[in-house]
C-alpha positions as CSV (number, residue, x, y, z in Angstrom):
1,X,86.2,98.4,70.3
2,X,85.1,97.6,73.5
3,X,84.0,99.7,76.9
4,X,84.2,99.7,80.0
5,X,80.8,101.1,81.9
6,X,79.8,102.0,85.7
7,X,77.0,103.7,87.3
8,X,77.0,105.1,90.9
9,X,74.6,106.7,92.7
10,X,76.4,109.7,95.7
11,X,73.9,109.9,98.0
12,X,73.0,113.8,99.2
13,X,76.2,115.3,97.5
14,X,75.8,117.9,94.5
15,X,76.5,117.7,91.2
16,X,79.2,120.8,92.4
17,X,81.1,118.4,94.9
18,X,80.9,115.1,92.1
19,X,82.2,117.5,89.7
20,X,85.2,119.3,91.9
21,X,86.5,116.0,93.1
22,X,86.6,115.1,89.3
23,X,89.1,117.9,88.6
24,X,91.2,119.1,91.3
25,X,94.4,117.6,92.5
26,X,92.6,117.7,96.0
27,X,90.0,115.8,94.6
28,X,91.4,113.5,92.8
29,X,94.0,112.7,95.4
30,X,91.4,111.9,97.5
31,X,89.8,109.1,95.9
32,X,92.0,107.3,92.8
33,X,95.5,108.0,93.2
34,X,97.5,109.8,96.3
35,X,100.4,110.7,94.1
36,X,98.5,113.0,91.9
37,X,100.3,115.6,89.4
38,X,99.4,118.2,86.5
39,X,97.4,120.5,85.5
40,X,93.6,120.6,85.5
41,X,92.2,123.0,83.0
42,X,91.7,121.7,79.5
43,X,94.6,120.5,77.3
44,X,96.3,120.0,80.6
45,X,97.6,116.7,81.7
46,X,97.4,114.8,84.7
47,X,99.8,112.5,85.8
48,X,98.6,109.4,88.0
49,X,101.6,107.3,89.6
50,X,100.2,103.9,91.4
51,X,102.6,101.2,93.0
52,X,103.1,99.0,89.9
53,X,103.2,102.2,87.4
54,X,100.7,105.4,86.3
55,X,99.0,107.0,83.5
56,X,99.1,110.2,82.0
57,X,95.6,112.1,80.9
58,X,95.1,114.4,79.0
59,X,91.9,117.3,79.8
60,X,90.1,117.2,76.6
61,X,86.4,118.9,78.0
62,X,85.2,120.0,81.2
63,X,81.1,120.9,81.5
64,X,80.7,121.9,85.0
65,X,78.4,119.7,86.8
66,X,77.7,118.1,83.9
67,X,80.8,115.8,82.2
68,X,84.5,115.6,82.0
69,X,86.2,114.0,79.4
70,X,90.2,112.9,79.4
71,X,92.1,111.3,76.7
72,X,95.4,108.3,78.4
73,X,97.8,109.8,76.7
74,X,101.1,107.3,78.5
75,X,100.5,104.4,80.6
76,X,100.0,100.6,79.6
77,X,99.7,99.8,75.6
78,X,96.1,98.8,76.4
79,X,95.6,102.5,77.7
80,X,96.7,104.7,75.3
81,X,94.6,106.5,73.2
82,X,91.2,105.2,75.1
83,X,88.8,107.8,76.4
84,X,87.6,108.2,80.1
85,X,84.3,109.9,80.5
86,X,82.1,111.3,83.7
87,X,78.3,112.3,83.2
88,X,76.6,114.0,85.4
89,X,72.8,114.2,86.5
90,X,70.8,114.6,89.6
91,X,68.1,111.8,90.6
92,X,66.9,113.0,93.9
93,X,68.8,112.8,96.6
94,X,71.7,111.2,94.4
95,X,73.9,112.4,92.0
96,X,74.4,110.0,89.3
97,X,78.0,109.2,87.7
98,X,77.7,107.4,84.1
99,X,81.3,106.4,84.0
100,X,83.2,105.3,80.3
101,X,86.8,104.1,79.6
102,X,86.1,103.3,76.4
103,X,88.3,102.7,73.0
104,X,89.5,99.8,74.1
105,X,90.6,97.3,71.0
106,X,90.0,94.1,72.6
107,X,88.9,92.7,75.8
108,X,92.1,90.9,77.0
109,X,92.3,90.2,80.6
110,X,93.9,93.6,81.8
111,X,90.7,94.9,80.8
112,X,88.7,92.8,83.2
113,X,90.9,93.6,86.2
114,X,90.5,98.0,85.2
115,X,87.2,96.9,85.1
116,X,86.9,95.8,88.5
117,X,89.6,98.3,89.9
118,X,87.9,101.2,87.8
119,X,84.6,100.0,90.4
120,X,86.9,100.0,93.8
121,X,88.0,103.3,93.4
122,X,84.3,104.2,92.3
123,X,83.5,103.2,95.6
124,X,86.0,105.1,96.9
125,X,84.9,108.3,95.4
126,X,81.2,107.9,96.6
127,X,83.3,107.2,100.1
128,X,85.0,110.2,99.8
129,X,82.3,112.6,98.9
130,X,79.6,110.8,101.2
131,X,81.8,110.8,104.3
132,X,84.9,112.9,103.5
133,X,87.1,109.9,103.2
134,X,88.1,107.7,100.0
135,X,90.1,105.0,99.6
136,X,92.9,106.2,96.9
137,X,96.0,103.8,95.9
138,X,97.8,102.9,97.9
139,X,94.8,102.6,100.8
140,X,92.6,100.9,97.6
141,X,91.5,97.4,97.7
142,X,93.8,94.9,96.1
143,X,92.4,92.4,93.7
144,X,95.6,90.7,92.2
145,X,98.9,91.0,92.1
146,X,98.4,93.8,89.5
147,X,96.9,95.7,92.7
């Protein structure tokens, strides 16, 4: 099994804000996906549509201001059944997000493009929480024809 792995720094935002915009519709809607659906509180699913399809996640924990933990439960093959993970800390003036998508069983190329797309809309999150604006699909950078 291989993982994916991203660290980002959120410069003057508390581990509060990191962790809201991880688990409301509001927040999410605001930096990965604009068409955001579900429910939030554990066991709940999400549902995440994107141009060229979505995923559905599963709320498996929720620490506040600490870590979040979902479970793809639909979406592409290579999806299902991996884990996404958020951990939280404070370094200063940043809070730090140790991001996983792990439980992936090999690392075929659609892994390498999530890889890169998991960083945009990383980027987009630190946008959103440093400056009240992200960059969620469809406003995200594209990277290939995937999107």
């Amino acid at each position: 099994m291989v993982d994916i792995l991203h660290r980002v720094g959120v410069e003057s935002s508390s581990l509060d804000d990191v962790y809201e915009a991880l688990t409301t519709l509001e927040g999410l809607s605001g930096w990965w996906a604009e068409d955001t659906k579900g429910q939030t509180e554990v066991g709940g699913v999400l549902e995440f549509r994107f141009a060229p399809g979505g995923f559905d996640i599963k709320v498996v924990e929720l620490h506040p201001a600490e870590r979040v933990l979902w479970e793809v439960v639909d979406g592409p093959e290579e999806w299902i059944g991996t884990e996404v993970s958020w951990e939280l800390k404070q370094e200063g003036d940043y809070t730090i997000i140790l991001f996983k998508h792990q439980g992936w069983k090999e690392p075929v190329e659609f892994m390498h493009h999530c890889s890169t797309k998991w960083g945009v809309f990383l980027l987009s999150l630190k946008q959103l929480l440093e400056t009240g604006s992200g960059a969620p699909e469809p406003h995200d950078v594209k990277i290939s024809n995937w999107h």
